[in-house]
Every structure is written in C-alpha cells, then in structure tokens.
TIBALUM-762212 format. One record per atom (N, C-alpha, C): residue number from 1; atom name; residue in three letters; x, y negated, z. Coordinates in Angstrom, 2 decimals, m for minus. Example, Ala and Ser with C-alpha at 12.3 -4.5 7.8 and 13.67 -1.06 7.14 Angstrom:
! residues 2
<r><num>1</num><atome>N</atome><residu>ALA</residu><u>13.19</u><v>5.69</v><w>7.80</w></r>
<r><num>1</num><atome>CA</atome><residu>ALA</residu><u>12.30</u><v>4.50</v><w>7.80</w></r>
<r><num>1</num><atome>C</atome><residu>ALA</residu><u>13.20</u><v>3.30</v><w>7.80</w></r>
<r><num>2</num><atome>N</atome><residu>SER</residu><u>12.85</u><v>2.25</v><w>7.08</w></r>
<r><num>2</num><atome>CA</atome><residu>SER</residu><u>13.67</u><v>1.06</v><w>7.14</w></r>
<r><num>2</num><atome>C</atome><residu>SER</residu><u>12.90</u><v>m0.03</v><w>7.87</w></r>
! end
This chain:
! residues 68
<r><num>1</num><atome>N</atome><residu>UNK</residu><u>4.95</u><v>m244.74</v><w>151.80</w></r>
<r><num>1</num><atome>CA</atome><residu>UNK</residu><u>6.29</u><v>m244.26</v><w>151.48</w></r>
<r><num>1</num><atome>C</atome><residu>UNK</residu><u>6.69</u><v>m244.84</v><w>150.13</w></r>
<r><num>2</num><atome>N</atome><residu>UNK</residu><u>7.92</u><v>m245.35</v><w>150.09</w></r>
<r><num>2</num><atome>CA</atome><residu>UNK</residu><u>8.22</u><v>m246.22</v><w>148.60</w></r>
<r><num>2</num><atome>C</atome><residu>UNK</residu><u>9.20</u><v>m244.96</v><w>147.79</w></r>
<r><num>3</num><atome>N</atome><residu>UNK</residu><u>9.24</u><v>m245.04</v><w>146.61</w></r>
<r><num>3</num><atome>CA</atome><residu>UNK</residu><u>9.90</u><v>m244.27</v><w>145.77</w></r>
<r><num>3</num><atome>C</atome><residu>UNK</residu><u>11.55</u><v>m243.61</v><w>146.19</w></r>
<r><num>4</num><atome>N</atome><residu>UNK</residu><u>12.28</u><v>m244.60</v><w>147.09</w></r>
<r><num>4</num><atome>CA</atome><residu>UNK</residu><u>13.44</u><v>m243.86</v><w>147.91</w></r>
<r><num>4</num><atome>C</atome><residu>UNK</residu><u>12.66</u><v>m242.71</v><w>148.54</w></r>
<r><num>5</num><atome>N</atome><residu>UNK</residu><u>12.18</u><v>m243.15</v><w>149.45</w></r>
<r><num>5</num><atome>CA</atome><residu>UNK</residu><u>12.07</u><v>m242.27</v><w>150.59</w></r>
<r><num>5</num><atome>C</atome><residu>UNK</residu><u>11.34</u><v>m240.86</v><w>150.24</w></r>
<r><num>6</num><atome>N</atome><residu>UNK</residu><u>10.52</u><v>m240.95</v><w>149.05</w></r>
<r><num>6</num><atome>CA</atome><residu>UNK</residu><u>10.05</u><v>m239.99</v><w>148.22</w></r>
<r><num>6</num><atome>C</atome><residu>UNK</residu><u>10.91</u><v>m238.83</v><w>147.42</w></r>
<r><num>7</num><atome>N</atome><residu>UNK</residu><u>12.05</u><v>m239.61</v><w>147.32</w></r>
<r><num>7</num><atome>CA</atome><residu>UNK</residu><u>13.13</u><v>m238.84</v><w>146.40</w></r>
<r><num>7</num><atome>C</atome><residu>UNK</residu><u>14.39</u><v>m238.41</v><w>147.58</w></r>
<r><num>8</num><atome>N</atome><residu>UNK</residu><u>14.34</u><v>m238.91</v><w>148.69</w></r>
<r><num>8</num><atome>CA</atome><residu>UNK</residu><u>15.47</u><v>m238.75</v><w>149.79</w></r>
<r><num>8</num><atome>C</atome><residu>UNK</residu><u>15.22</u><v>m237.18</v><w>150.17</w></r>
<r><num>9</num><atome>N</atome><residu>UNK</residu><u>16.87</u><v>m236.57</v><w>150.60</w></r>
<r><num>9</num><atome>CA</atome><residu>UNK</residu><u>17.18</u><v>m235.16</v><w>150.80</w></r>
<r><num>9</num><atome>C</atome><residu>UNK</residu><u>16.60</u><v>m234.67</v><w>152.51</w></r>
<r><num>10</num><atome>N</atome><residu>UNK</residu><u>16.62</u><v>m236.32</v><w>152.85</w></r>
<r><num>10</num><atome>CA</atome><residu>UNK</residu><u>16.85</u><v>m235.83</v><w>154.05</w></r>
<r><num>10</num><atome>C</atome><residu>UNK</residu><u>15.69</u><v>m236.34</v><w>155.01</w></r>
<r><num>11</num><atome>N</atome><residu>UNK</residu><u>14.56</u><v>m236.86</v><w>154.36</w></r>
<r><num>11</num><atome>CA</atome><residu>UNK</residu><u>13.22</u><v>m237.13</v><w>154.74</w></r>
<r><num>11</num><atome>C</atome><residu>UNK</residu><u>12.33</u><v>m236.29</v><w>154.87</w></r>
<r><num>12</num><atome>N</atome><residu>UNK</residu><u>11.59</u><v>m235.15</v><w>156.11</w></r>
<r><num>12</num><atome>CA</atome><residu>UNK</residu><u>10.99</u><v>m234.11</v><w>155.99</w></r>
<r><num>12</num><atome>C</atome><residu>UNK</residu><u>9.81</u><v>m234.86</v><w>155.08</w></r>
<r><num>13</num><atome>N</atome><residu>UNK</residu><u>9.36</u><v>m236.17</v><w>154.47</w></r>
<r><num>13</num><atome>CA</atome><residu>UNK</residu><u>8.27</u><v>m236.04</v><w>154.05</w></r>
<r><num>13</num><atome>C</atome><residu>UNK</residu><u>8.87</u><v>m235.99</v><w>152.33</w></r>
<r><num>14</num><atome>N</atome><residu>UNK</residu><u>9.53</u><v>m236.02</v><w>151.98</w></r>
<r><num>14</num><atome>CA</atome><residu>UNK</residu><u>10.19</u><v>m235.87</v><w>150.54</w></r>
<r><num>14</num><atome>C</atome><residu>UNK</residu><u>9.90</u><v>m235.00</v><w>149.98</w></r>
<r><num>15</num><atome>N</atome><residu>UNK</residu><u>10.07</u><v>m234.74</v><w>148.61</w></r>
<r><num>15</num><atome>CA</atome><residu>UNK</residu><u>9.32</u><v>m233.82</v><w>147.89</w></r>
<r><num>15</num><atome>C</atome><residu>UNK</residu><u>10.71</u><v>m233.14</v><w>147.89</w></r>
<r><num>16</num><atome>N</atome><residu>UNK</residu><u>12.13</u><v>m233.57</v><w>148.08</w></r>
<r><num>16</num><atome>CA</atome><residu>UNK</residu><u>13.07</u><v>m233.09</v><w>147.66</w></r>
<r><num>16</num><atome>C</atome><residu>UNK</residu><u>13.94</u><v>m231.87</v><w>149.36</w></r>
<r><num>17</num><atome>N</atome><residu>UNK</residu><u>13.10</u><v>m232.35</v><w>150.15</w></r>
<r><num>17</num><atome>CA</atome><residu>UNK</residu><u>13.55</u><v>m231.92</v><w>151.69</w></r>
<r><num>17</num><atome>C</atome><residu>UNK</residu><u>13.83</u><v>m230.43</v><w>151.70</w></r>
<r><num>18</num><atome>N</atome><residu>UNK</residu><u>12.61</u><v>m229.88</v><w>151.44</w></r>
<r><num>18</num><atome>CA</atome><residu>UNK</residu><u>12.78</u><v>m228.29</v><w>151.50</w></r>
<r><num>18</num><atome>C</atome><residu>UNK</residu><u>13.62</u><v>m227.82</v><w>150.60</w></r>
<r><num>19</num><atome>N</atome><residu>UNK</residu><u>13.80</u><v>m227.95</v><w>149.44</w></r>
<r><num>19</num><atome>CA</atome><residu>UNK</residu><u>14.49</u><v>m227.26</v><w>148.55</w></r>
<r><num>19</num><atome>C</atome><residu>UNK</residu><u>15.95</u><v>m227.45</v><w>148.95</w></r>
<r><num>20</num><atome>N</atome><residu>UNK</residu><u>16.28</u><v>m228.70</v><w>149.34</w></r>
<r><num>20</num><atome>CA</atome><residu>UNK</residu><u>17.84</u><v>m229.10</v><w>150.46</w></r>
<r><num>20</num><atome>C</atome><residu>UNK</residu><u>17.84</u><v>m228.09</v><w>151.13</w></r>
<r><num>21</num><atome>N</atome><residu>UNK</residu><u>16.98</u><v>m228.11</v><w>151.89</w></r>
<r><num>21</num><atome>CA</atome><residu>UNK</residu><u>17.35</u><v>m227.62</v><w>153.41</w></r>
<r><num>21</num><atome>C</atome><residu>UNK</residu><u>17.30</u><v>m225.51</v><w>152.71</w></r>
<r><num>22</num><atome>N</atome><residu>UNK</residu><u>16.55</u><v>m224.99</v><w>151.86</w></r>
<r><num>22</num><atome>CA</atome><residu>UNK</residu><u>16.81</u><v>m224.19</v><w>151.32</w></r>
<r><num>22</num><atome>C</atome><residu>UNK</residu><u>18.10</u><v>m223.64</v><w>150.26</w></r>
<r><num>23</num><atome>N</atome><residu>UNK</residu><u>18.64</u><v>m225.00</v><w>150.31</w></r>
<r><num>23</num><atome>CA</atome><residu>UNK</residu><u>19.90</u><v>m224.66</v><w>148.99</w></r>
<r><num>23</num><atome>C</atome><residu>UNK</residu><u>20.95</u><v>m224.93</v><w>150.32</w></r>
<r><num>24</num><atome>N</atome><residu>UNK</residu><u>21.15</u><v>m225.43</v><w>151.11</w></r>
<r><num>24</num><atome>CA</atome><residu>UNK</residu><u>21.43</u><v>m225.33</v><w>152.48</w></r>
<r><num>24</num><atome>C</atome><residu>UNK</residu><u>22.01</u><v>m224.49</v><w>152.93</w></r>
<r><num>25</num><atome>N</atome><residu>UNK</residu><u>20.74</u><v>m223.64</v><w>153.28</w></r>
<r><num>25</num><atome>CA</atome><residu>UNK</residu><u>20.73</u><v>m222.46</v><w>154.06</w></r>
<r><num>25</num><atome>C</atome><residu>UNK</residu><u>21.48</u><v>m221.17</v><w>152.72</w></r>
<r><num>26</num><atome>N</atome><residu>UNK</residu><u>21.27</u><v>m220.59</v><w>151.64</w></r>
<r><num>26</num><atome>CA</atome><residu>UNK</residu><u>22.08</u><v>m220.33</v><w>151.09</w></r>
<r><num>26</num><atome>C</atome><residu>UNK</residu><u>23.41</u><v>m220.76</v><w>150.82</w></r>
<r><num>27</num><atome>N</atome><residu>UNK</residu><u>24.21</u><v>m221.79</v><w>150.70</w></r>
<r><num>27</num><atome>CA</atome><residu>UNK</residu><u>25.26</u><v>m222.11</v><w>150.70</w></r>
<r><num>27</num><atome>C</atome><residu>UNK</residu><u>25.70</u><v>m221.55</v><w>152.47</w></r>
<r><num>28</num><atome>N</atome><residu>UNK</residu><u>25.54</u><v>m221.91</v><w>153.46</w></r>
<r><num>28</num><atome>CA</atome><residu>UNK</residu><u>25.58</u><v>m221.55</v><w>154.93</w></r>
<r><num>28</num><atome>C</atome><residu>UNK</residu><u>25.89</u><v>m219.97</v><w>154.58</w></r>
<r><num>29</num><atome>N</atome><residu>UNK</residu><u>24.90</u><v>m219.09</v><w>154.32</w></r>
<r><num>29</num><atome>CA</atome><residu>UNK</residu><u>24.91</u><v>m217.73</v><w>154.16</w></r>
<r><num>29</num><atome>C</atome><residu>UNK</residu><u>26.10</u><v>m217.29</v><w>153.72</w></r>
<r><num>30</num><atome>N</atome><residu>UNK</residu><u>26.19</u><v>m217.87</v><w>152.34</w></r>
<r><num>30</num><atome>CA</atome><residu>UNK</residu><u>27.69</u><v>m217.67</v><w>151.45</w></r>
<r><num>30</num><atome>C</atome><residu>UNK</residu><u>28.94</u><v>m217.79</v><w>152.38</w></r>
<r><num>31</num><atome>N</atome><residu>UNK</residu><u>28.91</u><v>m218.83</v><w>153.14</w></r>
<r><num>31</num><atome>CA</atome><residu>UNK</residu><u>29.98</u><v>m219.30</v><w>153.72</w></r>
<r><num>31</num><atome>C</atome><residu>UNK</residu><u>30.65</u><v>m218.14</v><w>154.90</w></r>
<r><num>32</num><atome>N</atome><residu>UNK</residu><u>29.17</u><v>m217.57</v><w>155.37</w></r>
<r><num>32</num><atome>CA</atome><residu>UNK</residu><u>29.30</u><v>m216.84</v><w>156.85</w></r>
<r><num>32</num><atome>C</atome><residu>UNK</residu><u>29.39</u><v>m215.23</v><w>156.29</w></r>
<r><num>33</num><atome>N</atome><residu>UNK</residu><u>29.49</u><v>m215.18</v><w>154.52</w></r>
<r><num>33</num><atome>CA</atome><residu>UNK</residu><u>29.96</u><v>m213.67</v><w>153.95</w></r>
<r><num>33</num><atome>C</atome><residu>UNK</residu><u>31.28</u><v>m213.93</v><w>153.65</w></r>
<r><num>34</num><atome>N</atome><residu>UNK</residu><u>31.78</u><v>m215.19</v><w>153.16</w></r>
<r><num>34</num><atome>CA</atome><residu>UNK</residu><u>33.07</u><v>m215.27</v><w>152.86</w></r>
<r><num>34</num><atome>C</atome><residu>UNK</residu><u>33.92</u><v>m214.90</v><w>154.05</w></r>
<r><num>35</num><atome>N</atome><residu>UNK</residu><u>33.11</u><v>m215.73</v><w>154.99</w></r>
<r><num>35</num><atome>CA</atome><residu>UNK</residu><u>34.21</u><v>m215.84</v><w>155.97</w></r>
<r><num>35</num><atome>C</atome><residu>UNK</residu><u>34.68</u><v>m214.04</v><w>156.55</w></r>
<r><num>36</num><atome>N</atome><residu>UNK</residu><u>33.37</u><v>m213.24</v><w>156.62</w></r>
<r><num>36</num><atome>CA</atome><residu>UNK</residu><u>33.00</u><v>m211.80</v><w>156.67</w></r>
<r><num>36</num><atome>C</atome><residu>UNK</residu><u>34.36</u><v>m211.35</v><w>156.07</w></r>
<r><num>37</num><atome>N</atome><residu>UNK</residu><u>34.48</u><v>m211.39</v><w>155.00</w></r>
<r><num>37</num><atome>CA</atome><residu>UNK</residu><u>35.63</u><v>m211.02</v><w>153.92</w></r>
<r><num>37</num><atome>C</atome><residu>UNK</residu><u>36.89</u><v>m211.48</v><w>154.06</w></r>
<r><num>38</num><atome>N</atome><residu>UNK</residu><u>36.75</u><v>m212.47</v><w>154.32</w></r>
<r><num>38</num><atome>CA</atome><residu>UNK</residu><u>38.28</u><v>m213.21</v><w>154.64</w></r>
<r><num>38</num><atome>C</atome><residu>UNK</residu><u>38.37</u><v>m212.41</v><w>155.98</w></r>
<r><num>39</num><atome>N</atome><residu>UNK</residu><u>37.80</u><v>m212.23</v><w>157.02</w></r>
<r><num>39</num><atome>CA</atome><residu>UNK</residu><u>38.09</u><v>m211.31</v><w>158.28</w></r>
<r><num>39</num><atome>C</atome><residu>UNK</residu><u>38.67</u><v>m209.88</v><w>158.21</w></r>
<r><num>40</num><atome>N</atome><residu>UNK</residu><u>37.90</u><v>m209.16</v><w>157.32</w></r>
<r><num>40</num><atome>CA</atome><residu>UNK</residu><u>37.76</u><v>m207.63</v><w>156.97</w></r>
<r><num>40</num><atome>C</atome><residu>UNK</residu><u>39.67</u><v>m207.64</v><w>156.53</w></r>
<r><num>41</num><atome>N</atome><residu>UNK</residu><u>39.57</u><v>m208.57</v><w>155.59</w></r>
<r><num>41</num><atome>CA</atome><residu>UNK</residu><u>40.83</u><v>m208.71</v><w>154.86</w></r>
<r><num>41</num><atome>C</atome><residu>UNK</residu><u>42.19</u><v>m209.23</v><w>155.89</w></r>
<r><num>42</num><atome>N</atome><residu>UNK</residu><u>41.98</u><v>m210.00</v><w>156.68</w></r>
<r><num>42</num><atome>CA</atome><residu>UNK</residu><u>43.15</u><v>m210.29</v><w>157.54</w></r>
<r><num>42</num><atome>C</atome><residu>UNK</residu><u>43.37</u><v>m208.76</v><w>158.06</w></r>
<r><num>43</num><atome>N</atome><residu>UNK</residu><u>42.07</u><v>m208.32</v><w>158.80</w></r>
<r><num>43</num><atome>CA</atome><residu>UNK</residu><u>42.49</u><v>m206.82</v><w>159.52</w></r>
<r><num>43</num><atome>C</atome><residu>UNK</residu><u>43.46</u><v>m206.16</v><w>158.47</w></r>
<r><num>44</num><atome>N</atome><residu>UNK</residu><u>43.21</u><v>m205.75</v><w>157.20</w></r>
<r><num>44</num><atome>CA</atome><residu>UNK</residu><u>43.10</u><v>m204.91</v><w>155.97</w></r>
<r><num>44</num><atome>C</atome><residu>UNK</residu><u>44.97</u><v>m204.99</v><w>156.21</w></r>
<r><num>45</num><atome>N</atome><residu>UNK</residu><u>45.06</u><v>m206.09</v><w>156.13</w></r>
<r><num>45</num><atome>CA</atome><residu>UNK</residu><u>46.52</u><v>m206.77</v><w>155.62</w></r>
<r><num>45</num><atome>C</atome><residu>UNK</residu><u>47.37</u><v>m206.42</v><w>157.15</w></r>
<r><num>46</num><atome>N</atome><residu>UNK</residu><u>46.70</u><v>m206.93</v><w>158.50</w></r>
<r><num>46</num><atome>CA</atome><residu>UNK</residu><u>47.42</u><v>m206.48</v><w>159.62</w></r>
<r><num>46</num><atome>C</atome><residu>UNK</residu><u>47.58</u><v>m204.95</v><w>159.71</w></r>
<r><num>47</num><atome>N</atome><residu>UNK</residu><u>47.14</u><v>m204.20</v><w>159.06</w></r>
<r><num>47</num><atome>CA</atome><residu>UNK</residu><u>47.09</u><v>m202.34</v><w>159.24</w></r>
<r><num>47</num><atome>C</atome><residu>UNK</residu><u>48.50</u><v>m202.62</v><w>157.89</w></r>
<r><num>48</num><atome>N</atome><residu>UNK</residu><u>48.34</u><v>m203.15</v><w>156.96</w></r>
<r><num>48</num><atome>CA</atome><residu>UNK</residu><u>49.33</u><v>m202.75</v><w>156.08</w></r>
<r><num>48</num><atome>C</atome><residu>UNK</residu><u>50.86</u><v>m203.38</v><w>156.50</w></r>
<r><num>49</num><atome>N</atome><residu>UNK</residu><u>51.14</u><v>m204.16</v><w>157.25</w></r>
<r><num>49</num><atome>CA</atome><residu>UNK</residu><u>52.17</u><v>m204.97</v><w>157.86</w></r>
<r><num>49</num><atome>C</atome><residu>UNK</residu><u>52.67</u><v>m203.57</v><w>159.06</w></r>
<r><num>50</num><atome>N</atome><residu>UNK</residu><u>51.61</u><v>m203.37</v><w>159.33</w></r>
<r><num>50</num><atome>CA</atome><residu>UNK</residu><u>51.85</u><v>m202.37</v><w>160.91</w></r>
<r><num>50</num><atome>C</atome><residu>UNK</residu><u>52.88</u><v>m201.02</v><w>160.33</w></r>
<r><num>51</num><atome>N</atome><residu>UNK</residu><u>51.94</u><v>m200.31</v><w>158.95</w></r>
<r><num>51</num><atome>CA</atome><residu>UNK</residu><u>52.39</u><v>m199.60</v><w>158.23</w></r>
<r><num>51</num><atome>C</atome><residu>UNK</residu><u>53.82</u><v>m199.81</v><w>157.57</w></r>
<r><num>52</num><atome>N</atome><residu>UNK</residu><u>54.21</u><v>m200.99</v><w>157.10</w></r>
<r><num>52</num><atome>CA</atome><residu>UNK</residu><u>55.69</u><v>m201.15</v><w>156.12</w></r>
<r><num>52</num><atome>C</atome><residu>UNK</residu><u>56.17</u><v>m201.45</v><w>158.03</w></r>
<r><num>53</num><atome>N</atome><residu>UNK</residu><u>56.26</u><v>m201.68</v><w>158.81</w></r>
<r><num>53</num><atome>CA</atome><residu>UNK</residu><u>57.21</u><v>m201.50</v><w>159.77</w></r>
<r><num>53</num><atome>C</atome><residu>UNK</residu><u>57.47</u><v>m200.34</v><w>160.26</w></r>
<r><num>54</num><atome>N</atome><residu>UNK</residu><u>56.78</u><v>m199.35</v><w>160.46</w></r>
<r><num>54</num><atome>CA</atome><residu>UNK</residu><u>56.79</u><v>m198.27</v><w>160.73</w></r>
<r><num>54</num><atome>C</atome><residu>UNK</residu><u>57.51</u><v>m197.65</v><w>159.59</w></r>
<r><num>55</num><atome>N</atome><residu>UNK</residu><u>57.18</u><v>m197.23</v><w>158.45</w></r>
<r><num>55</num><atome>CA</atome><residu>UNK</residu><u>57.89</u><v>m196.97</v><w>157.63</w></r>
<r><num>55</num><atome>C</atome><residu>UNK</residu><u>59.15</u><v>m197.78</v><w>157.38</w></r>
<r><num>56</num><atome>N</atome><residu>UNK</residu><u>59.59</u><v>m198.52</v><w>157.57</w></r>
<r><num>56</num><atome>CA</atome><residu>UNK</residu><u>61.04</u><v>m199.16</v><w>157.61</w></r>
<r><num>56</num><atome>C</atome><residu>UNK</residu><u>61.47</u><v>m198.74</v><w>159.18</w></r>
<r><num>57</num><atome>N</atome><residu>UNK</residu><u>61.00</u><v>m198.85</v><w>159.99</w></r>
<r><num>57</num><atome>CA</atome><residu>UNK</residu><u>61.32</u><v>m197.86</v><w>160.98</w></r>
<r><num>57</num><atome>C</atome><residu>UNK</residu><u>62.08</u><v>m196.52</v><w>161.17</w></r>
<r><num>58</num><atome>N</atome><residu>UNK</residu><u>60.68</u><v>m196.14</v><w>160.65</w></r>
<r><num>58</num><atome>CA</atome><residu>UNK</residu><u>61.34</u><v>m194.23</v><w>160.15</w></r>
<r><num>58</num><atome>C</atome><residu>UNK</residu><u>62.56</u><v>m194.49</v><w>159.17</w></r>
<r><num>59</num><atome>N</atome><residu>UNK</residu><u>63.19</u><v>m195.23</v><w>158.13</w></r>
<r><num>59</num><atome>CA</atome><residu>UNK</residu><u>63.71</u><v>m195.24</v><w>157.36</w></r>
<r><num>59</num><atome>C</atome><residu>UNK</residu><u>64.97</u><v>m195.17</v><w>157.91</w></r>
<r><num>60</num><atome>N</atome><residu>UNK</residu><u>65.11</u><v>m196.66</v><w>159.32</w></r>
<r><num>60</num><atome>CA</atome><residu>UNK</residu><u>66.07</u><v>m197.03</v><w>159.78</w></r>
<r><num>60</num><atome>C</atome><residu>UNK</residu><u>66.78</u><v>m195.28</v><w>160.37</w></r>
<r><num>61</num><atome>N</atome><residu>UNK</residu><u>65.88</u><v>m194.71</v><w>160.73</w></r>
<r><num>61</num><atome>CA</atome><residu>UNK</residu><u>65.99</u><v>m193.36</v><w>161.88</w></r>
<r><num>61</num><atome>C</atome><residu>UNK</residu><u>66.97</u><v>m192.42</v><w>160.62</w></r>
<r><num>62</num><atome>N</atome><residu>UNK</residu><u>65.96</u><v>m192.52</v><w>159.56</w></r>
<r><num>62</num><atome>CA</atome><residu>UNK</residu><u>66.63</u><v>m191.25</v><w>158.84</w></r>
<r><num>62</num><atome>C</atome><residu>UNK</residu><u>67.92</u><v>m191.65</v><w>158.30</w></r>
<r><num>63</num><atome>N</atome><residu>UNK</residu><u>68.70</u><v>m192.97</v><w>157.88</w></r>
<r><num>63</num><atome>CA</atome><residu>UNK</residu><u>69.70</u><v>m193.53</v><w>157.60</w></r>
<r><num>63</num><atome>C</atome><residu>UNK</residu><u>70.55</u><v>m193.14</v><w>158.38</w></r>
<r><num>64</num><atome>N</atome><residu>UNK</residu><u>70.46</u><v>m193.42</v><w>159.80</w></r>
<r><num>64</num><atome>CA</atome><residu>UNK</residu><u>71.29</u><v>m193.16</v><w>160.84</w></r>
<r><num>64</num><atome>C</atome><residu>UNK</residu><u>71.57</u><v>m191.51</v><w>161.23</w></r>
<r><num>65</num><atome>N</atome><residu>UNK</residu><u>70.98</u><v>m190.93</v><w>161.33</w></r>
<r><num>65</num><atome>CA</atome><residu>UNK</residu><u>70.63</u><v>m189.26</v><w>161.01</w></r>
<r><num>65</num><atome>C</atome><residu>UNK</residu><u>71.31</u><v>m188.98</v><w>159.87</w></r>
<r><num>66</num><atome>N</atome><residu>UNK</residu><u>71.30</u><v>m189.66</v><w>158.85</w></r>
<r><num>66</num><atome>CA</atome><residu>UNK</residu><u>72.00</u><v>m189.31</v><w>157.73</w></r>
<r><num>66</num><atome>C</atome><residu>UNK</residu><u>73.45</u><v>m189.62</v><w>157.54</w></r>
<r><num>67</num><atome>N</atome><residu>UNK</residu><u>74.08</u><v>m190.59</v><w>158.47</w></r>
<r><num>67</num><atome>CA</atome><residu>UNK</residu><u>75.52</u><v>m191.06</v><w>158.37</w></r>
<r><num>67</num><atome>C</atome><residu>UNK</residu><u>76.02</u><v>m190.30</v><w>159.01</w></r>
<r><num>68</num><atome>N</atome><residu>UNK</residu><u>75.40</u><v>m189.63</v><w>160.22</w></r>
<r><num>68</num><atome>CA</atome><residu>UNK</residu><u>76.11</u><v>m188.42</v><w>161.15</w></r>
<r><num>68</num><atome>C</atome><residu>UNK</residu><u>76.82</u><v>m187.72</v><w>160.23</w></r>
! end
C-alpha cells in the first residue's frame, strides 16, 4: 500500500476509513433529528394555520351577528 492509499477516506484498509465512516454516521444521525424537527414543526405550524382560520371564522360569524 503506497502513502495515498494509506491516507485515503475511502479505502477500508486506511488508517483514516473508520473514523470517516464514523464522522459519517453522526453527521447522517444529525440529519435524520433535524429532519425529526423540521417535521414536528411543519405539524406545529399546520395546527396553528387551522387555528387563525377558525378564529377568523368565528370572527366573520360574530361581525355578522353583530350588524343585525
């Protein structure tokens, strides 16, 4: 093995392979909590959209109730 292939990320015989494939797999992790969060949060935001219509809803009701 010559000094590339010794220092390469992506050679299982590299000294540098595992620690890749370990800094890897954490970055991966991160990605699949963000994404977790970014999900939680779309819901979060679709309940609060649901809510200001409804309440502009009711609003429309009591306006009209109120011009009587």
């Amino acid at each position: 093995m010559n000094a590339n292939e010794h220092l390469d990320f992506y050679n299982p015989d590299s000294i540098y392979y595992g620690n890749s494939r370990h800094y890897i797999q954490q970055l991966e992790n991160k990605v699949r909590q963000q994404q977790a969060e970014i999900e939680e949060l779309k819901a979060k935001l679709q309940l609060h959209e649901a809510m200001d219509n409804q309440c502009a809803s009711l609003m429309q009701q009591f306006r009209k109730v109120s011009e009587k």
